[in-house]
N, CA, C and O atoms as a GROMACS GRO file, in nm:
protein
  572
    1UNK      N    1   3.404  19.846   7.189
    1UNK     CA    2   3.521  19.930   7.204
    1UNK      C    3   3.620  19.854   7.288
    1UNK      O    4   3.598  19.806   7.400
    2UNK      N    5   3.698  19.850   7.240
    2UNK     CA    6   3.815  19.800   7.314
    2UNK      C    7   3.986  19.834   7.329
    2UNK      O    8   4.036  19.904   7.240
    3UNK      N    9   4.074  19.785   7.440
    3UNK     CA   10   4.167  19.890   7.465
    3UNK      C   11   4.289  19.778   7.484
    3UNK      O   12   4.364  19.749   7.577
    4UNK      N   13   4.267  19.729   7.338
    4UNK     CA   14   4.332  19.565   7.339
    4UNK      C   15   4.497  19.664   7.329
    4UNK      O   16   4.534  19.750   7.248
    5UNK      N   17   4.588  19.583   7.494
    5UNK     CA   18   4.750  19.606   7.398
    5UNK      C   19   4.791  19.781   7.459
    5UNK      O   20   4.906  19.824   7.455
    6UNK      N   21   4.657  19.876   7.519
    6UNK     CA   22   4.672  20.007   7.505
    6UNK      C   23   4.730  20.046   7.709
    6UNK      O   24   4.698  20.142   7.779
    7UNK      N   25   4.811  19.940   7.739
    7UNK     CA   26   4.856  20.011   7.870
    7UNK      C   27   4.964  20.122   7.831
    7UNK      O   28   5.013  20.118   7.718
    8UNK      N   29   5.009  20.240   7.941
    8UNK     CA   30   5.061  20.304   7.912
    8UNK      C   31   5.226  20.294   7.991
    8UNK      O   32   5.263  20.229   8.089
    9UNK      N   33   5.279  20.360   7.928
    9UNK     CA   34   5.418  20.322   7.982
    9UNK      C   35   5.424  20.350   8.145
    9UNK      O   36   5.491  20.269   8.209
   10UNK      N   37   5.357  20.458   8.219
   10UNK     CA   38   5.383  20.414   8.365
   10UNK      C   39   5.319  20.287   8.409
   10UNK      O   40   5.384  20.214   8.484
   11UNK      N   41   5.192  20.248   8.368
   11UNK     CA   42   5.160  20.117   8.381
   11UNK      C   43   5.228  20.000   8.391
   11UNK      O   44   5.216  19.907   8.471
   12UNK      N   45   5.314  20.020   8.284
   12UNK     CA   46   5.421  19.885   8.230
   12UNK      C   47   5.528  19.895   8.332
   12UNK      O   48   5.575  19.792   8.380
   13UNK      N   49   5.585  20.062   8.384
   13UNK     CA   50   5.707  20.031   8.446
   13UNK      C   51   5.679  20.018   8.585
   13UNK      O   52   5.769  20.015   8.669
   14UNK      N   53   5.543  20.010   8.617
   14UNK     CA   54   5.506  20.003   8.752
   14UNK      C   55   5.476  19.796   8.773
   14UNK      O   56   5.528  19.751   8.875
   15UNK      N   57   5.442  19.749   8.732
   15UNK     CA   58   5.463  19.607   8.686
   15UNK      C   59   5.558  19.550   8.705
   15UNK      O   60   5.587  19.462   8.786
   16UNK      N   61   5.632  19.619   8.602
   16UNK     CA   62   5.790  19.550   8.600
   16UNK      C   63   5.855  19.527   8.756
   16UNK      O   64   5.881  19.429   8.826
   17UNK      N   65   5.866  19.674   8.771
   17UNK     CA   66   5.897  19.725   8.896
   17UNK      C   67   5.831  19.607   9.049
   17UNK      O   68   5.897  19.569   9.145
   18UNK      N   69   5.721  19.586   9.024
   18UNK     CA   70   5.676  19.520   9.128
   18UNK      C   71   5.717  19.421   9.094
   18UNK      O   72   5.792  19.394   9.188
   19UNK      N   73   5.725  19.326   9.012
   19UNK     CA   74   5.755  19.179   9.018
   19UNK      C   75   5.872  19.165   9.017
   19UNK      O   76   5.904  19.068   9.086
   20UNK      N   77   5.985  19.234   8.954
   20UNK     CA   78   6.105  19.188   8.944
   20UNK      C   79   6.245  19.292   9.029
   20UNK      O   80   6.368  19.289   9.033
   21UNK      N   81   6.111  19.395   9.098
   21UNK     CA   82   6.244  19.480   9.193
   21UNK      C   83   6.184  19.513   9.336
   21UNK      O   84   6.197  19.610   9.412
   22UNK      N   85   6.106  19.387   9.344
   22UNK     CA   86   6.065  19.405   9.507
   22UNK      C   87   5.997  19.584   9.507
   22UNK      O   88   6.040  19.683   9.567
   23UNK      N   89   5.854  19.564   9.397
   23UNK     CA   90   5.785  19.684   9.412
   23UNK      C   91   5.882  19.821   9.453
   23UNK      O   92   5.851  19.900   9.542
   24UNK      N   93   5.985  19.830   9.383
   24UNK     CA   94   6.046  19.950   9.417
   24UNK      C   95   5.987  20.064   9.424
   24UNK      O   96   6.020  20.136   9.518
   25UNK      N   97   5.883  20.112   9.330
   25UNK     CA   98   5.810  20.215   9.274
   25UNK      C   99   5.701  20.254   9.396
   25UNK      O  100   5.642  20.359   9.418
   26UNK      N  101   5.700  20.113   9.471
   26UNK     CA  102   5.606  20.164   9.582
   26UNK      C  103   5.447  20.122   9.493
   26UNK      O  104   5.373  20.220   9.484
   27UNK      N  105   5.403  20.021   9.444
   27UNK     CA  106   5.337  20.039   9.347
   27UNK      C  107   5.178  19.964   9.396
   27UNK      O  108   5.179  19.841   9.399
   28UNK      N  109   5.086  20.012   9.422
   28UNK     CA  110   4.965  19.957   9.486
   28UNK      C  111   4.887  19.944   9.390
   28UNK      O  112   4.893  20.014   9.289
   29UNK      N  113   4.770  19.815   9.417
   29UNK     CA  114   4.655  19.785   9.343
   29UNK      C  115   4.580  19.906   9.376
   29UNK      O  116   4.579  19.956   9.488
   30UNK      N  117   4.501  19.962   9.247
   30UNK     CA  118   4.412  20.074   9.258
   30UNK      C  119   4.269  20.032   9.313
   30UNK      O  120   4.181  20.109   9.351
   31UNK      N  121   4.266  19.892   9.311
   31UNK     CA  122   4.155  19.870   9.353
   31UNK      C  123   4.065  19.889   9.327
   31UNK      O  124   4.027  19.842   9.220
   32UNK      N  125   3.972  19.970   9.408
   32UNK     CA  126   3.845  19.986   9.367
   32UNK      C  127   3.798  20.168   9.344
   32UNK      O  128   3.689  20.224   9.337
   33UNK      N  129   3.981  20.231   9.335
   33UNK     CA  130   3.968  20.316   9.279
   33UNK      C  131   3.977  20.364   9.126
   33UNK      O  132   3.998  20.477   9.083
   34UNK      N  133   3.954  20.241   9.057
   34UNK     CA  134   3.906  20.294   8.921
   34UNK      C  135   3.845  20.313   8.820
   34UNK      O  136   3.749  20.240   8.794
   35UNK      N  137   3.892  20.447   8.712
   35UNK     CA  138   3.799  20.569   8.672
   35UNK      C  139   3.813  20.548   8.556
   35UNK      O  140   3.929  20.533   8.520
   36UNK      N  141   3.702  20.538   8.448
   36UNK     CA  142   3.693  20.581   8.331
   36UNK      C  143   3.636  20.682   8.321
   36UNK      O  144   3.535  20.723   8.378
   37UNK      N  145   3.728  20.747   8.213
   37UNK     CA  146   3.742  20.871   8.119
   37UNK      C  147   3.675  20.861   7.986
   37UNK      O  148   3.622  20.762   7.936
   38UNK      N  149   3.689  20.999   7.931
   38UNK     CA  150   3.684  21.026   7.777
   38UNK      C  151   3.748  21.146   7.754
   38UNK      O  152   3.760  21.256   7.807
   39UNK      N  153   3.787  21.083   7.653
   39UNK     CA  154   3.915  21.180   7.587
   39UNK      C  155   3.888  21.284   7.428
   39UNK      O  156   3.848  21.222   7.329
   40UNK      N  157   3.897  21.340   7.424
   40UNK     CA  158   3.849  21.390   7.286
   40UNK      C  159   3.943  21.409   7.176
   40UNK      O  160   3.917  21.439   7.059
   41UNK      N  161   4.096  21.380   7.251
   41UNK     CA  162   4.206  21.396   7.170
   41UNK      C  163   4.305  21.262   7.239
   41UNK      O  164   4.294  21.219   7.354
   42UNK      N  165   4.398  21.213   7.138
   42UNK     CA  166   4.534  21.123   7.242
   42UNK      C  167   4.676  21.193   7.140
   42UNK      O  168   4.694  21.185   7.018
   43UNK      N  169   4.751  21.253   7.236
   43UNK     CA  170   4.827  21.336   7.164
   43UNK      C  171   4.951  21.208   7.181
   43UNK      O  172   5.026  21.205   7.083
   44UNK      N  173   4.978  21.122   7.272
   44UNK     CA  174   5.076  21.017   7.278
   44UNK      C  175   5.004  20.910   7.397
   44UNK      O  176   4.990  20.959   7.509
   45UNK      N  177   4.934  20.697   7.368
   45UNK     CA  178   4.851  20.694   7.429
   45UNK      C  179   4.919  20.617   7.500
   45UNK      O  180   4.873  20.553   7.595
   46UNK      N  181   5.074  20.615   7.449
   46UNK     CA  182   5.164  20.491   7.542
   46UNK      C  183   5.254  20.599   7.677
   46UNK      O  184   5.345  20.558   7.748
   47UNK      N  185   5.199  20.733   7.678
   47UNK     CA  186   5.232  20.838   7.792
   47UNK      C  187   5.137  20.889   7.837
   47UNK      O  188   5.154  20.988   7.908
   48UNK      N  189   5.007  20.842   7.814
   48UNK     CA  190   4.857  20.876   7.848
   48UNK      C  191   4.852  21.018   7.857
   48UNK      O  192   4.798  21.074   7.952
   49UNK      N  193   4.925  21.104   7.726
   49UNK     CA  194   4.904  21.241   7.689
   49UNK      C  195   4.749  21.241   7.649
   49UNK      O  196   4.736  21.169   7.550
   50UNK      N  197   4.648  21.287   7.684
   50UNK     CA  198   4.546  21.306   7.632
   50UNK      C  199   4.458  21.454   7.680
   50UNK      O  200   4.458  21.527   7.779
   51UNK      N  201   4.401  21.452   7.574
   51UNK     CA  202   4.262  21.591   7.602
   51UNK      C  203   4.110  21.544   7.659
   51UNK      O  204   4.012  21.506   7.595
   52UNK      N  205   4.130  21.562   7.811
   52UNK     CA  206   4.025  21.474   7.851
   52UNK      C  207   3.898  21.615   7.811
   52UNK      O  208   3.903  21.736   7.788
   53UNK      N  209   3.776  21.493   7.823
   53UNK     CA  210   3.667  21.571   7.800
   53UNK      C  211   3.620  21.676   7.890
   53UNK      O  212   3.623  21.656   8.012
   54UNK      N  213   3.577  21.781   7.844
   54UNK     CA  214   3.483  21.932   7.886
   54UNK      C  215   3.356  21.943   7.872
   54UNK      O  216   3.299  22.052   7.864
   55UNK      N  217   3.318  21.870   7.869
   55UNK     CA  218   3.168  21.917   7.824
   55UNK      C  219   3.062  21.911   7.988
   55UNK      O  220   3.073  21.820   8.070
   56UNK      N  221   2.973  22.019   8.002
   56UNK     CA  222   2.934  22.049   8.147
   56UNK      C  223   2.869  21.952   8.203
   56UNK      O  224   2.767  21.899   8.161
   57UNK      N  225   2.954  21.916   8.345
   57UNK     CA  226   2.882  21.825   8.412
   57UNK      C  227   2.965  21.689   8.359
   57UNK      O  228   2.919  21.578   8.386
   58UNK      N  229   3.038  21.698   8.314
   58UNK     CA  230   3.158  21.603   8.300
   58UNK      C  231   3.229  21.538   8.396
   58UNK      O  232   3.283  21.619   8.472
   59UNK      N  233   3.256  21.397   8.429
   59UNK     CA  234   3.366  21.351   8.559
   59UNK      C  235   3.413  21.212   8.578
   59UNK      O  236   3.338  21.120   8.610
   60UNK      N  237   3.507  21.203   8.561
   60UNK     CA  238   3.542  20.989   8.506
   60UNK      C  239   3.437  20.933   8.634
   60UNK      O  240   3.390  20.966   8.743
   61UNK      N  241   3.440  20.862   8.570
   61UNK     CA  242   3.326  20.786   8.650
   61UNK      C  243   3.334  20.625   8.759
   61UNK      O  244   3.295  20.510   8.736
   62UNK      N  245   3.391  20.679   8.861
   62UNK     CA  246   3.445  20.514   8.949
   62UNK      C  247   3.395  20.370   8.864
   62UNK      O  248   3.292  20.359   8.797
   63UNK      N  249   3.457  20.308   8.878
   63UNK     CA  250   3.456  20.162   8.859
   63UNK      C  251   3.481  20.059   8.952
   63UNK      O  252   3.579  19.989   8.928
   64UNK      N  253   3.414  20.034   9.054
   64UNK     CA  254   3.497  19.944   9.158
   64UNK      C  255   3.521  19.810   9.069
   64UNK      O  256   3.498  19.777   8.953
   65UNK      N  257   3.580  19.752   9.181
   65UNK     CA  258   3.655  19.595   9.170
   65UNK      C  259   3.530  19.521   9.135
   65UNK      O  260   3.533  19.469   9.024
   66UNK      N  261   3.439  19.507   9.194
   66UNK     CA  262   3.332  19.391   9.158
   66UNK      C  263   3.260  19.410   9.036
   66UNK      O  264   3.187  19.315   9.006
   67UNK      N  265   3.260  19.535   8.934
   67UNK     CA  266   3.194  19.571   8.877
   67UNK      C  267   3.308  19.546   8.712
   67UNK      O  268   3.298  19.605   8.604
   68UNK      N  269   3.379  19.467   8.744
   68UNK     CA  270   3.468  19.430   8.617
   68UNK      C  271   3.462  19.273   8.612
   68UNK      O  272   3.449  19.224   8.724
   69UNK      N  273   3.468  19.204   8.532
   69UNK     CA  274   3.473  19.070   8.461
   69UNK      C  275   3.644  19.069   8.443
   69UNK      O  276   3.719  19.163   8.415
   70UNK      N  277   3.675  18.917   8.471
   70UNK     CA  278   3.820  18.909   8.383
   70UNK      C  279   3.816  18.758   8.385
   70UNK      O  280   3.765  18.684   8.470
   71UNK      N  281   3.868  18.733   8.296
   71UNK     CA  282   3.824  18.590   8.178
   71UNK      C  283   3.969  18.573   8.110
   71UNK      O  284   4.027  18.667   8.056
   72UNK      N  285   4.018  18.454   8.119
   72UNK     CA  286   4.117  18.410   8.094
   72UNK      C  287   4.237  18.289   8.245
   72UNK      O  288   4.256  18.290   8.366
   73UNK      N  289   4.260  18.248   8.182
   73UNK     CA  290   4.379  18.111   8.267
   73UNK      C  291   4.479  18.106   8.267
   73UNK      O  292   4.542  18.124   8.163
   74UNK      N  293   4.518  18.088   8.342
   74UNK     CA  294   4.668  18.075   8.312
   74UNK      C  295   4.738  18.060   8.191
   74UNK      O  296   4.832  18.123   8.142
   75UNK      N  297   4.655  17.935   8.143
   75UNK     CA  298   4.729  17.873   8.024
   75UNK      C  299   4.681  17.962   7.865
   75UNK      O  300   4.728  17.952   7.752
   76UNK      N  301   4.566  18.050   7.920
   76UNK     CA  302   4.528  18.127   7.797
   76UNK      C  303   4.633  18.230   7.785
   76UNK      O  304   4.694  18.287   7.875
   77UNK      N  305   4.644  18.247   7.618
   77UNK     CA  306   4.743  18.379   7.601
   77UNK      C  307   4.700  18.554   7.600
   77UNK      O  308   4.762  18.657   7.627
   78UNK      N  309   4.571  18.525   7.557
   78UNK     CA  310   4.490  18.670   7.638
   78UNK      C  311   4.407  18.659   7.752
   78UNK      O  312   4.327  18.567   7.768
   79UNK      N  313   4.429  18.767   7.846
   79UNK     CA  314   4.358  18.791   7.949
   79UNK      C  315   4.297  18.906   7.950
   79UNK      O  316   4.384  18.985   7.914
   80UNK      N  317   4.211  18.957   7.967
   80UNK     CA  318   4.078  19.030   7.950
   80UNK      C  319   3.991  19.048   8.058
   80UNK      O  320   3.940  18.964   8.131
   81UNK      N  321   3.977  19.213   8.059
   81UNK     CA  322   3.872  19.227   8.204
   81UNK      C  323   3.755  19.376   8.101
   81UNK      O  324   3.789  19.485   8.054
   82UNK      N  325   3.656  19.324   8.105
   82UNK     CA  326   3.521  19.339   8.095
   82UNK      C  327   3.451  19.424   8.214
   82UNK      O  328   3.434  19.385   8.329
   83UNK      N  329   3.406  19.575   8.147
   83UNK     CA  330   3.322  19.605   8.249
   83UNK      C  331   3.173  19.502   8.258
   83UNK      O  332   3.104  19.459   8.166
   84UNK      N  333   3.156  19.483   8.405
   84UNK     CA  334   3.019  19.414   8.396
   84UNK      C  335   2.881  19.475   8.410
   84UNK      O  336   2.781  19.406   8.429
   85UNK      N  337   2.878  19.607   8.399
   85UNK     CA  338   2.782  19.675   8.454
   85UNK      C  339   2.779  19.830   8.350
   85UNK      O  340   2.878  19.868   8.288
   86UNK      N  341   2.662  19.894   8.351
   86UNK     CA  342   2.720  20.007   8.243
   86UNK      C  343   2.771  20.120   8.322
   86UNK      O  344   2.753  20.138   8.442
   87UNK      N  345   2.846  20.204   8.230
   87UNK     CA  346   2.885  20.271   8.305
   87UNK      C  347   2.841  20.431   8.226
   87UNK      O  348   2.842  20.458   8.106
   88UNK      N  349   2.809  20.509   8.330
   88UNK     CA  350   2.718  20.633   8.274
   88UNK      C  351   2.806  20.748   8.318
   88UNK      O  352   2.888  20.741   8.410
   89UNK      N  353   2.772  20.895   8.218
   89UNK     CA  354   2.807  20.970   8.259
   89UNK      C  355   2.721  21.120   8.234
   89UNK      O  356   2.648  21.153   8.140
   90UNK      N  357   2.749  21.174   8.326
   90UNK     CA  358   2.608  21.271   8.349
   90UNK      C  359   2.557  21.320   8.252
   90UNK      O  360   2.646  21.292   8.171
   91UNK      N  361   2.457  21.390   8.173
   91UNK     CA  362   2.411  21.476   8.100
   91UNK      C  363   2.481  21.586   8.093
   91UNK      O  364   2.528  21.655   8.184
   92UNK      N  365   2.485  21.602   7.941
   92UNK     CA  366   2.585  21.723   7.928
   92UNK      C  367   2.501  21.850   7.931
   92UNK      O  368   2.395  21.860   7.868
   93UNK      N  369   2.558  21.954   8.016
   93UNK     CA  370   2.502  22.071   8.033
   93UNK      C  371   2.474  22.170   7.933
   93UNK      O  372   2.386  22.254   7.947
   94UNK      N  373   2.578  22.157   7.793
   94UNK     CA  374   2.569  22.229   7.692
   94UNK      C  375   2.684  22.236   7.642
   94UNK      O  376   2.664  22.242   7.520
   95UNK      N  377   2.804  22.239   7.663
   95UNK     CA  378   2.957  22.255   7.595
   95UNK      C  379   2.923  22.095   7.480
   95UNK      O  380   2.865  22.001   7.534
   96UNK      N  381   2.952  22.085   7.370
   96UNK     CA  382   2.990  22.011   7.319
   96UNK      C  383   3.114  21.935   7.293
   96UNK      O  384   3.215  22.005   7.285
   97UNK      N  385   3.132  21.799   7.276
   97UNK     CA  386   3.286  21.767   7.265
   97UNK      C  387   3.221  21.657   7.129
   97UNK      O  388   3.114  21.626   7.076
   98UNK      N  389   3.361  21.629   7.120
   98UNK     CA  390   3.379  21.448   7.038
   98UNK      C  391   3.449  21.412   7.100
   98UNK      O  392   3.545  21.475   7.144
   99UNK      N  393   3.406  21.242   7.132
   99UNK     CA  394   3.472  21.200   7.225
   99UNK      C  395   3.533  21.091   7.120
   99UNK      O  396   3.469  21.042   7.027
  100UNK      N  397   3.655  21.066   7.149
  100UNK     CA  398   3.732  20.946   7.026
  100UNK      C  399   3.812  20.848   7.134
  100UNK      O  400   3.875  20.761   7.075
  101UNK      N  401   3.825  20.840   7.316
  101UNK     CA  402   3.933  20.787   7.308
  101UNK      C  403   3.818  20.752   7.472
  101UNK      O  404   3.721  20.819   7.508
  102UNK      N  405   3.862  20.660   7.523
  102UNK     CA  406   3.791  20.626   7.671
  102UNK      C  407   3.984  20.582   7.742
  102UNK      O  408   4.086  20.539   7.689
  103UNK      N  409   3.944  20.627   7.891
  103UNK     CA  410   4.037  20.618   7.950
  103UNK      C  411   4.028  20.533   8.049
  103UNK      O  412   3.913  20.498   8.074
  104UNK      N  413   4.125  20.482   8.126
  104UNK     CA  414   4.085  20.452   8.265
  104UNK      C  415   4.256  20.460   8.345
  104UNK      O  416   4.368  20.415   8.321
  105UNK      N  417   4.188  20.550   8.454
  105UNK     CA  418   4.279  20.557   8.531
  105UNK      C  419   4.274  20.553   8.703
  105UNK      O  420   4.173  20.511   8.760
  106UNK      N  421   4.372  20.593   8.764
  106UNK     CA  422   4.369  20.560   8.897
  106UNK      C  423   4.336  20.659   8.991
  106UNK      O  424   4.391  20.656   9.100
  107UNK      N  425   4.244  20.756   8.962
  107UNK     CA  426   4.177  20.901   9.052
  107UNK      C  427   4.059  20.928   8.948
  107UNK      O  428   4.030  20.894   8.834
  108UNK      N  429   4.002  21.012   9.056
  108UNK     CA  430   3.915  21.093   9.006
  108UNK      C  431   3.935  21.236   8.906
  108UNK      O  432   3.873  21.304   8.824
  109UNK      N  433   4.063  21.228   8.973
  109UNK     CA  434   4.063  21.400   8.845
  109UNK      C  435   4.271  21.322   8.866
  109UNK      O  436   4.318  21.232   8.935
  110UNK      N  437   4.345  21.444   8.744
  110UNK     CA  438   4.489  21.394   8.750
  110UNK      C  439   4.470  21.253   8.789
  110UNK      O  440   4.384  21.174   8.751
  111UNK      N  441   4.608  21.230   8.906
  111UNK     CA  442   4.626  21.064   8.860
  111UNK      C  443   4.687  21.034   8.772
  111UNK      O  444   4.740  21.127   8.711
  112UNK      N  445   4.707  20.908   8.725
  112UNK     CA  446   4.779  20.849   8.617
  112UNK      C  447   4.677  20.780   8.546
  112UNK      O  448   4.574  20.738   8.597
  113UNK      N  449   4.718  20.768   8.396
  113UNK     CA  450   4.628  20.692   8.346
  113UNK      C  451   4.668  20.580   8.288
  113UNK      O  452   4.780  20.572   8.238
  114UNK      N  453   4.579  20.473   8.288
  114UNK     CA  454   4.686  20.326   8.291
  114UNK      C  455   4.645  20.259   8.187
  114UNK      O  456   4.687  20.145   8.170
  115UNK      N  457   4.548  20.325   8.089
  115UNK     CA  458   4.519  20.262   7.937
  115UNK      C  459   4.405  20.347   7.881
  115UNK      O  460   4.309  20.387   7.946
  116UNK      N  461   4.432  20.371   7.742
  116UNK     CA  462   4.381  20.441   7.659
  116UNK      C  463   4.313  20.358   7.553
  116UNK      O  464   4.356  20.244   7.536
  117UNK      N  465   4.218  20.398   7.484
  117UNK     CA  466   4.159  20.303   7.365
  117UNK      C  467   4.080  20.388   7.303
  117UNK      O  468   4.005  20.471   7.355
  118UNK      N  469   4.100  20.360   7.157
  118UNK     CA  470   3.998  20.444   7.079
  118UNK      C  471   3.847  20.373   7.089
  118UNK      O  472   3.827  20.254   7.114
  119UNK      N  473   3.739  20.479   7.061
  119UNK     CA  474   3.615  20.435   7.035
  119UNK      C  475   3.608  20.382   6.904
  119UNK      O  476   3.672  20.435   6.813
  120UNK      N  477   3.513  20.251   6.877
  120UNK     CA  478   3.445  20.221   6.753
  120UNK      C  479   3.477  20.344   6.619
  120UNK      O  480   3.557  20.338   6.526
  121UNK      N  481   3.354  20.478   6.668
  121UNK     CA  482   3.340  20.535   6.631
  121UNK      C  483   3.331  20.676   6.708
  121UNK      O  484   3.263  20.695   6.809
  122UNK      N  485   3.412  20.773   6.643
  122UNK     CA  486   3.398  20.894   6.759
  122UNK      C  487   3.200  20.909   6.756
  122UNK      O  488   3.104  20.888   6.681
  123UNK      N  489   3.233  20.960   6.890
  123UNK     CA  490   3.054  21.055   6.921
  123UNK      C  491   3.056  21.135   6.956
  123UNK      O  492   3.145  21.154   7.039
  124UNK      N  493   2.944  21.270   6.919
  124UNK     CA  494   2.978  21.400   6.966
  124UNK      C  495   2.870  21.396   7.062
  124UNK      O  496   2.768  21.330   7.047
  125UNK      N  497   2.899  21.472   7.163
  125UNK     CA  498   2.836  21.504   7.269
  125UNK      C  499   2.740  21.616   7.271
  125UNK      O  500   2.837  21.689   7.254
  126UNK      N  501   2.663  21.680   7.275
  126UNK     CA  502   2.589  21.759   7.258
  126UNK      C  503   2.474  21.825   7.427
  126UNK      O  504   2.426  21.744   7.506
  127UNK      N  505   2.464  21.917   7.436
  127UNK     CA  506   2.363  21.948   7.528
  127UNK      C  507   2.235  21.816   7.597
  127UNK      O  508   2.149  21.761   7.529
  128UNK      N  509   2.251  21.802   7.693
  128UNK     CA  510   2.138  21.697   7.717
  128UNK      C  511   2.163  21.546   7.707
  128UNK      O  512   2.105  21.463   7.777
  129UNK      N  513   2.252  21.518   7.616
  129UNK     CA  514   2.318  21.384   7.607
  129UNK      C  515   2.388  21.314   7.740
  129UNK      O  516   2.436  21.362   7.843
  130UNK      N  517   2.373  21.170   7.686
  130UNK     CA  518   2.408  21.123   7.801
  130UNK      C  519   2.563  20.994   7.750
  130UNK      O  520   2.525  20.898   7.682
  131UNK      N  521   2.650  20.996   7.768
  131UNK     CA  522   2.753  20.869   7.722
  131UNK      C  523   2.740  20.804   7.789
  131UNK      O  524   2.738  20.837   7.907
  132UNK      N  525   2.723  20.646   7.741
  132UNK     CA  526   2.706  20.535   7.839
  132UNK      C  527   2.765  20.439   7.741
  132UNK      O  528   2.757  20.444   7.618
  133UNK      N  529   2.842  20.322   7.839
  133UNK     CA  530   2.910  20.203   7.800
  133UNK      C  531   2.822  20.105   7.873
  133UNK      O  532   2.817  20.071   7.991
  134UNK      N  533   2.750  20.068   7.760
  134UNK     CA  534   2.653  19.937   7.844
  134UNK      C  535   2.766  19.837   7.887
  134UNK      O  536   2.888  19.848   7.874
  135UNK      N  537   2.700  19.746   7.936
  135UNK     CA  538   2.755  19.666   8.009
  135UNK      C  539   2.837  19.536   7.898
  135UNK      O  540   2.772  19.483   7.808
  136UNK      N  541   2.967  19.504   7.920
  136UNK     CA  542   3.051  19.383   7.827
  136UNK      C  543   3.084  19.480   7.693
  136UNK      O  544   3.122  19.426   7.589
  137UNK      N  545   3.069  19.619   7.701
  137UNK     CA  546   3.111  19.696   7.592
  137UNK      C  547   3.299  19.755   7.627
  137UNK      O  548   3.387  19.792   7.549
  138UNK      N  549   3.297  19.745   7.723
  138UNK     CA  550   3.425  19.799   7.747
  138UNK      C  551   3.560  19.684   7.772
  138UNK      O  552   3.564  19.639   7.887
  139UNK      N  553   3.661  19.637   7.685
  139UNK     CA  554   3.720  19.541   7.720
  139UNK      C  555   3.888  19.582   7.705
  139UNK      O  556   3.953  19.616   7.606
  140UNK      N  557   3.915  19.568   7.807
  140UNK     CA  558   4.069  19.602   7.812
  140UNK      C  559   4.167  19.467   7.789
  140UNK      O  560   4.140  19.390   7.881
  141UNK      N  561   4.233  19.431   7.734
  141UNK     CA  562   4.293  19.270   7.677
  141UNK      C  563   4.450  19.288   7.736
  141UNK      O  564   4.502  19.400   7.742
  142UNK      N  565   4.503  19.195   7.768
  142UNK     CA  566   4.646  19.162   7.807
  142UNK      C  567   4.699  19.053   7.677
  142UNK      O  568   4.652  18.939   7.669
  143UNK      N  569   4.763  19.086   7.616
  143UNK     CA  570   4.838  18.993   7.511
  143UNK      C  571   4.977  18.922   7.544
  143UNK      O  572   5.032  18.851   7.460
   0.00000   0.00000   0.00000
């Protein structure tokens, strides 16, 4: 699964903003505050409109800084950061969803979200299930 190309427009104008207007926006590295999501709907994914998931016992799931890969040089034209580790999310209590879209953003709940990507293949969630992104499955690309 991957979220090649899928930043969202506050993403982009927060960028801009820092490099070429003396961080006007006020704009900080999230660090090691960030969260992947799942989404079950993307109603617009370049405004990170989405229908995040419900299903019980649901909650994006931190990602610190050490726990991502990024691969690429200067002189390469894609740059790419790789979760390195899997990333799990609790057993579902019983609400069912389909999940079609993984997120990642900068909080635990609200927040902004700073890239969207469809799954492979949607998966439905079911009672007892567990969603997990093994590890080098999740790749977000800079073009």
């Amino acid at each position: 699964m991957a979220t090649a190309n899928a930043a969202t427009n506050y993403l982009e104008r927060r960028i801009l903003h820092f490099l070429f207007k003396n961080n006007s926006l006020s704009f900080s590295s999230p660090g090691d505050s960030i969260y992947v999501g799942l989404a079950t709907a993307v109603s617009a994914a370049e405004t990170g409109s989405v229908t995040e998931a419900t299903f019980t016992n649901y909650a994006r799931q931190q990602v610190t800084a050490s726990n991502w890969t990024t691969i690429g040089a200067d002189s390469t034209d894609t740059q790419t950061a790789i979760n390195a580790a899997n990333i799990e999310f609790p057993a579902s209590g019983g609400t069912n969803n389909t999940i079609t879209h993984v997120i990642i953003a900068d909080a635990s709940s609200s927040g902004n979200i700073l890239f969207v990507g469809a799954l492979d293949a949607n998966k439905t969630i079911a009672s007892g299930d567990i969603f997990r992104i093994n590890a080098g499955n999740l790749t977000i690309e800079l073009k």
